[in-house]
C-alpha positions as CSV (number, residue, x, y, z in Angstrom):
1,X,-2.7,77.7,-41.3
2,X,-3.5,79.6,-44.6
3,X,-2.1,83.4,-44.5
4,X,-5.2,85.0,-42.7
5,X,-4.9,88.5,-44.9
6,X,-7.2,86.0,-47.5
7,X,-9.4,84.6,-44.8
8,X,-12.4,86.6,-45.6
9,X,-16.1,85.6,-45.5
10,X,-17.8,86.5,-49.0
11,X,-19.9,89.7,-48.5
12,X,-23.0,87.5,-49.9
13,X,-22.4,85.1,-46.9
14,X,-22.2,87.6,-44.2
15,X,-25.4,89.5,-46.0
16,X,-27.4,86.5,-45.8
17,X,-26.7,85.8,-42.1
18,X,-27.4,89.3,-40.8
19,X,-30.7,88.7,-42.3
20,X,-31.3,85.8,-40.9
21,X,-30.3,87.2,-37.3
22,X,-32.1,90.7,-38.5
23,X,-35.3,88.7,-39.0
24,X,-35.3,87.3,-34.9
25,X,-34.4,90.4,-34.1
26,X,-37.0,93.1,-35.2
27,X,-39.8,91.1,-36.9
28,X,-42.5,89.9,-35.2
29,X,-43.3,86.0,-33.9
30,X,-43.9,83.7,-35.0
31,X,-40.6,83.7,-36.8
32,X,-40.3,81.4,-40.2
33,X,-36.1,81.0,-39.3
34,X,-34.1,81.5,-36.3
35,X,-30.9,81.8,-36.6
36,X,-28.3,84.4,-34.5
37,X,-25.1,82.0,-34.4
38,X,-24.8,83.4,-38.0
39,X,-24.3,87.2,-36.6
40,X,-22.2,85.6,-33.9
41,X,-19.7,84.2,-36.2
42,X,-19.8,87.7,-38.4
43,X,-19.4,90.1,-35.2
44,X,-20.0,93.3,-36.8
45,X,-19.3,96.4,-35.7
46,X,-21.9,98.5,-33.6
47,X,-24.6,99.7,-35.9
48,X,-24.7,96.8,-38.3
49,X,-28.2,97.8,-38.7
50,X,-27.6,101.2,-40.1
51,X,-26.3,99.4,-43.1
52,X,-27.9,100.5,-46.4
53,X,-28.3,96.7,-47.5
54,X,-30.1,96.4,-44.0
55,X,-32.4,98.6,-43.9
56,X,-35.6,97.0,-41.8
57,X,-38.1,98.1,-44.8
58,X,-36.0,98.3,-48.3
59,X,-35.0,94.8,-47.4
60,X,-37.7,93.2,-46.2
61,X,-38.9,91.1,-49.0
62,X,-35.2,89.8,-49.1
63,X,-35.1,89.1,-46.0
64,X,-38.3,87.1,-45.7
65,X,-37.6,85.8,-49.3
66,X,-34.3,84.1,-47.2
67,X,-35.4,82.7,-44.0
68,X,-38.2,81.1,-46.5
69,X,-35.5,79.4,-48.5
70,X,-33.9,78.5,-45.3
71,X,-36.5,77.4,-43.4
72,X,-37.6,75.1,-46.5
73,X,-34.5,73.8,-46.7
74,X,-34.3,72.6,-43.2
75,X,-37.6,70.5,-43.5
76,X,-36.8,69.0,-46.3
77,X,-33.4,68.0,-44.8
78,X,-36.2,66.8,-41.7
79,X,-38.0,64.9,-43.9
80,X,-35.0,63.1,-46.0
81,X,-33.5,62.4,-42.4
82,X,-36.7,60.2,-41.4
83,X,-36.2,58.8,-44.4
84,X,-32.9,57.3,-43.8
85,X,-30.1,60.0,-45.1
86,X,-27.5,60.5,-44.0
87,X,-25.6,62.5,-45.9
88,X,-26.1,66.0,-46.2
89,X,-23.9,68.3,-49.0
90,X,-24.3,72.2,-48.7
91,X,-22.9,73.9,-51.9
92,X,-22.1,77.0,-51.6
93,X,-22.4,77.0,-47.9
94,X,-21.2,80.2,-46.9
95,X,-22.0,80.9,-43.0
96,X,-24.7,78.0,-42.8
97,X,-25.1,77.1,-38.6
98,X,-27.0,74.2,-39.4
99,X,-24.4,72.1,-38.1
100,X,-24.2,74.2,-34.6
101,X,-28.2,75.0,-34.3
102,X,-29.5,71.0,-34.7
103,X,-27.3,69.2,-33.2
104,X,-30.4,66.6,-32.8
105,X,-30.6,65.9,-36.3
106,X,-27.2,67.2,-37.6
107,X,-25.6,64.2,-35.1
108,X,-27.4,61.5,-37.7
109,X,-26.1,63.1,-40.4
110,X,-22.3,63.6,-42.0
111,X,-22.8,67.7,-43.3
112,X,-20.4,68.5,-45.9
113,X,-20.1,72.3,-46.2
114,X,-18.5,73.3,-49.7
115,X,-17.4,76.8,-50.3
116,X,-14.4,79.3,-51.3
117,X,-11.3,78.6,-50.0
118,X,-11.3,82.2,-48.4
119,X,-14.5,81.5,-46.7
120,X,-14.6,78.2,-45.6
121,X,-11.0,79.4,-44.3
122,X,-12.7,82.1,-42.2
123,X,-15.6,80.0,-40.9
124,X,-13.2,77.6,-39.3
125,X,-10.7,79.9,-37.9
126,X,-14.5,81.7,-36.2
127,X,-16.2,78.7,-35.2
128,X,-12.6,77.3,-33.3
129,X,-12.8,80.7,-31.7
130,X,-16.1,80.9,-30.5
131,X,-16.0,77.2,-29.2
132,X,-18.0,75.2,-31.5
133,X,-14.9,73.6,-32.9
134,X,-15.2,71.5,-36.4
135,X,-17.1,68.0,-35.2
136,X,-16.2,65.1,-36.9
137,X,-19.6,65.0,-38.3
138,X,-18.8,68.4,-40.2
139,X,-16.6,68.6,-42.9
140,X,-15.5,71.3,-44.4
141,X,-14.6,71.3,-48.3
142,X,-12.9,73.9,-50.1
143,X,-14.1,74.7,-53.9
144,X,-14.5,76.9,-56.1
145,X,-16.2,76.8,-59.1
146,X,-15.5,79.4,-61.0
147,X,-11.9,78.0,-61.4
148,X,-12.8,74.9,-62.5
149,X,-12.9,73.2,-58.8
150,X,-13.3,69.5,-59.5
151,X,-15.6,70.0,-56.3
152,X,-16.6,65.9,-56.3
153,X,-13.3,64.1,-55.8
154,X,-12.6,67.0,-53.1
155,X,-16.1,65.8,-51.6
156,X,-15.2,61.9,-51.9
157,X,-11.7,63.2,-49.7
158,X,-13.5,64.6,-46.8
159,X,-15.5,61.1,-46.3
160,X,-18.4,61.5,-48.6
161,X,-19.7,58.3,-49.8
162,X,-20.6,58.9,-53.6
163,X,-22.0,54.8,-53.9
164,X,-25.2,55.6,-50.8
165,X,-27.7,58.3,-51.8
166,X,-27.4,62.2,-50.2
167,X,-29.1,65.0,-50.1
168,X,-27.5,68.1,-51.8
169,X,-29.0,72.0,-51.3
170,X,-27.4,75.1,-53.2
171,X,-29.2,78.1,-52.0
172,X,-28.4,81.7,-53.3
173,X,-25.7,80.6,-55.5
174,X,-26.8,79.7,-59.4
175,X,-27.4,83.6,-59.9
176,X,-23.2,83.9,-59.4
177,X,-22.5,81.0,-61.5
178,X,-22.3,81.5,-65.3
179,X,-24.0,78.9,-67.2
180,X,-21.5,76.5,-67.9
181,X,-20.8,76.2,-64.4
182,X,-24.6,76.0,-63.3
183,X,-24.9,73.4,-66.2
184,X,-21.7,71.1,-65.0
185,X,-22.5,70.8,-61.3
186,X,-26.3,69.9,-62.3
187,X,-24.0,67.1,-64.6
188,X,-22.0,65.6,-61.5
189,X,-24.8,66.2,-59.0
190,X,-27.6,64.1,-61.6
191,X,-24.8,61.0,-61.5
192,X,-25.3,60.9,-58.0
193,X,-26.2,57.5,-56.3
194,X,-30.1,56.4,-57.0
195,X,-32.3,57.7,-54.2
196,X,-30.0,61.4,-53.8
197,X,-32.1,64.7,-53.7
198,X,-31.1,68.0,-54.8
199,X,-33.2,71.3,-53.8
200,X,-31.2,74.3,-55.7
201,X,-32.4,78.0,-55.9
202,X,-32.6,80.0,-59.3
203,X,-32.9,83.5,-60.0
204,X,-36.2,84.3,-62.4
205,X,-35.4,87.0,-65.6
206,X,-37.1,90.0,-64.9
207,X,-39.7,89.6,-66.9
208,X,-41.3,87.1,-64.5
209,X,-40.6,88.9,-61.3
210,X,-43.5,91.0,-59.5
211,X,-44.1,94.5,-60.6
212,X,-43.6,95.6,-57.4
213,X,-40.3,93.5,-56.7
214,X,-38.7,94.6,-60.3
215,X,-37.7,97.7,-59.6
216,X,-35.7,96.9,-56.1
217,X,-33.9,94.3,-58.1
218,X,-32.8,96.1,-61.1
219,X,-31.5,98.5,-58.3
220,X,-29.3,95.9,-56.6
221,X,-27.9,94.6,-59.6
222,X,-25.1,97.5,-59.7
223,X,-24.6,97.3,-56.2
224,X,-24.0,93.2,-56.6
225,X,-21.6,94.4,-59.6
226,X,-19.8,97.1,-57.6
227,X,-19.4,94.6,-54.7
228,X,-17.5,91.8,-56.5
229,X,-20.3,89.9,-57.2
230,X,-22.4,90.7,-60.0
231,X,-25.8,88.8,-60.9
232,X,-24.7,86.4,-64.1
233,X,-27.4,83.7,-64.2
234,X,-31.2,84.1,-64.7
235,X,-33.7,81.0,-65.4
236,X,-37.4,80.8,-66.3
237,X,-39.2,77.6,-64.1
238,X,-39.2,75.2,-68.2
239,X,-35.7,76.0,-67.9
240,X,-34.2,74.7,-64.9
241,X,-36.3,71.5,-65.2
242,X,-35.0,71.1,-68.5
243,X,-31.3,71.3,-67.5
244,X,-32.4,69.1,-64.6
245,X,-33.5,66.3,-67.2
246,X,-30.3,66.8,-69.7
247,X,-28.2,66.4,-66.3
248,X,-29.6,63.1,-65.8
249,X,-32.1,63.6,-63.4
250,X,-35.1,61.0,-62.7
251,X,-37.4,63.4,-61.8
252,X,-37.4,67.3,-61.2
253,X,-40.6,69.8,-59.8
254,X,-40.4,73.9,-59.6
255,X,-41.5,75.0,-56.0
256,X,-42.2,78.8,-56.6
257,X,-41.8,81.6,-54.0
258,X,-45.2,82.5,-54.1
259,X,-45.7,78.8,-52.8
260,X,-43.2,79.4,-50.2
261,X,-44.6,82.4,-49.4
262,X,-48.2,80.7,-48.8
263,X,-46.5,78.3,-46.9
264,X,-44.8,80.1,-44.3
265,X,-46.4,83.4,-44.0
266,X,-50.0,83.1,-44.3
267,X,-51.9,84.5,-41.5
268,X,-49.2,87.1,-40.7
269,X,-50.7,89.9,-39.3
270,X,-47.5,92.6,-40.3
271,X,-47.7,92.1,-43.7
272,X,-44.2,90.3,-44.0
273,X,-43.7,88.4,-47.2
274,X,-41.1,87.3,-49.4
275,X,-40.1,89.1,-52.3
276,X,-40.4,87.3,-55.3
277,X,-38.0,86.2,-58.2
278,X,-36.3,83.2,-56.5
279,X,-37.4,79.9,-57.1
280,X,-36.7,76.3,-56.3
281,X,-35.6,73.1,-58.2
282,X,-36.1,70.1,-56.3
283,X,-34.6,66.9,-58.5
284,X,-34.2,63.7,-57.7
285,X,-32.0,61.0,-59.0
């Protein structure tokens, strides 16, 4: 077993599932994303909530603006699932429960979770210890980027089958990546097999974020620096499709956040919505 003084979830992870749990716990139904194994795996300490990067209102576009990613996510994987996939690639999974909260559809699929070696460490020594165990039909792949990770051979090791078609999601992670990086996994993933799908998320430059969202995200970009993980990568919508077509890419669309947000919280009667300034590349091969 790796020396667990390393084993350490990535603060981005363990922000993203508080959320997620945050978002069952004090917003009102009907929720967009339910998720609490997330929280279960972090454990914080008593008072988690008191956190500064929790706070129920400073945060709530970013919360909202990440159960809408996640819950799109999840019915797209639906849909590609009635379709006849069956392989499913998370990049940059951090503490994604897919695997442990749909075992209905997760048991059709082989999910291959790809992350730090730190992280993905952590997750398994947590999910062994609170009983879910690593399934067959899980695998867990550890990358990273950054260092030049050769992430697809490590991905062909753990069973994936790079000659049938798969669908591929990497949420909240292009905005960490700097460009060459972004640029040579949208390279592997667009010489996929004919018939794959890749849904990734993409930070907007300022300029095209709300007024009323600007502000709270010029203020988080020190705190992401200060934390070990500064913002790097910004992206207009022309931009993203275009390194989707260079990369090889049959076809690509932009899904905004204002569509998401239309989707999945119209009607709400608490005035919930996601913040903007994340969007969505789906491509296809």
């Amino acid at each position: 077993m790796a020396d667990q003084r390393y084993e350490v979830p990535d603060n981005t992870a363990v922000r993203v599932a508080l959320w997620r749990a945050m978002h069952v716990q004090i917003d009102a139904a009907p929720h967009v994303f339910e998720d609490e194994i997330g929280l279960r795996l972090v454990a914080p300490d008593e008072g988690w909530r008191s956190r500064p990067d929790m706070d129920p209102d400073a945060t709530a576009g970013f919360r909202a603006s990440t159960v809408s990613r996640a819950r799109f996510v999840e019915d797209l994987v639906a849909e590609e699932v009635s379709q006849g996939i069956d392989q499913y690639v998370i990049l940059g999974a951090g503490l994604d429960t897919y695997a442990q909260r749909r075992p209905d559809t997760a048991s059709r699929l082989r999910v291959f979770e790809i992350d730090r070696p730190d992280t993905q460490a952590w997750k398994r020594r947590r999910l062994i210890e609170l009983g879910y165990g690593i399934p067959d039909r899980l695998r867990l792949v550890p990358v990273d980027f950054e260092a030049g990770g050769d992430w697809l051979p490590r991905l062909v090791d753990a069973g994936f089958d790079a000659h049938r078609p798969a669908l591929v999601v990497c949420a909240g992670v292009t905005v960490y990546l700097t460009a060459p990086a972004i640029a040579a996994t949208l390279r592997t993933l667009g010489g996929l097999a004919p018939g794959s799908t890749l849904a990734m998320t993409f930070m907007l430059p300022a300029e095209l974020v709300d007024d009323v969202d600007r502000d709270r995200l010029e203020e988080t970009k020190p705190r992401a620096l200060a934390s070990g993980t500064p913002f790097i990568s910004f992206h207009t919508p022309q931009e993203m499709l275009a390194l989707a077509q260079a990369a090889g890419f049959g076809g690509a669309r932009h899904v905004s956040g204002p569509q998401l947000a239309g989707r999945y919280f119209a009607n709400r009667t608490d005035g919930l919505r996601p913040s903007s300034g994340e969007d969505l590349l789906i491509a296809t091969v």
